[in-house]
C-alpha positions in Angstrom: 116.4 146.8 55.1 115.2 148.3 51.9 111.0 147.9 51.4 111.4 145.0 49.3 112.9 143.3 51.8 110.7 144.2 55.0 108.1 142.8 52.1 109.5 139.5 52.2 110.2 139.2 55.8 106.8 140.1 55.9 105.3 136.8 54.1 107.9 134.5 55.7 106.3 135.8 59.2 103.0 135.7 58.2 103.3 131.9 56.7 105.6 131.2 59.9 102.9 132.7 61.8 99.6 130.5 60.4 101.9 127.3 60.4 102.1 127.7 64.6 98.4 128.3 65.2 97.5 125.8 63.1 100.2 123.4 65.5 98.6 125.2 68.3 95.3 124.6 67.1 95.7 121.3 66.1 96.7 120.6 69.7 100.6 119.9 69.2 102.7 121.6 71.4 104.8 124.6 70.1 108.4 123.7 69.1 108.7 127.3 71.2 106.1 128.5 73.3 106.6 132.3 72.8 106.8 131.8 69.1 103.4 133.0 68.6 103.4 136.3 70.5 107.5 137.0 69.3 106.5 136.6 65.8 103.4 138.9 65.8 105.6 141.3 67.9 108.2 140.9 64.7 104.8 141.7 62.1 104.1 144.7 64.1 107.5 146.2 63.8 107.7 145.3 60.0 104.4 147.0 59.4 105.3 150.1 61.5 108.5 150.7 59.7 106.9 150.5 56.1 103.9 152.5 57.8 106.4 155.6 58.8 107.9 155.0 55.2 104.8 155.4 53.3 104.3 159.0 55.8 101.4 157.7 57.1 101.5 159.2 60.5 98.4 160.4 60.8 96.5 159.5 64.1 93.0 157.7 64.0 
């Protein structure tokens, strides 16, 4: 995927993201229960490829 599209995936994750905790929050159940933890798992793989992009692979 080029950067401008990891961007966009990004935001569509993010939004998908807030819209189940706020179902979850709300106390609705979760069209799919592992929704939550599979679409943060999806974020962190987005954000790691457009980290190792950037060269930013410097340790804390």
């Amino acid at each position: 995927m080029r950067d401008e599209e990891l961007g966009d995936e990004l935001g569509r994750l993010e939004n998908e993201l807030i819209q189940e905790r706020g179902i979850s929050a709300s106390g609705g159940a979760p069209t799919n229960p592992n929704a939550i933890g599979q679409i943060k798992k999806d974020i962190a793989r987005i954000k790691t490829v457009q980290r190792e992009r950037r060269g930013d692979n410097a340790s804390l």
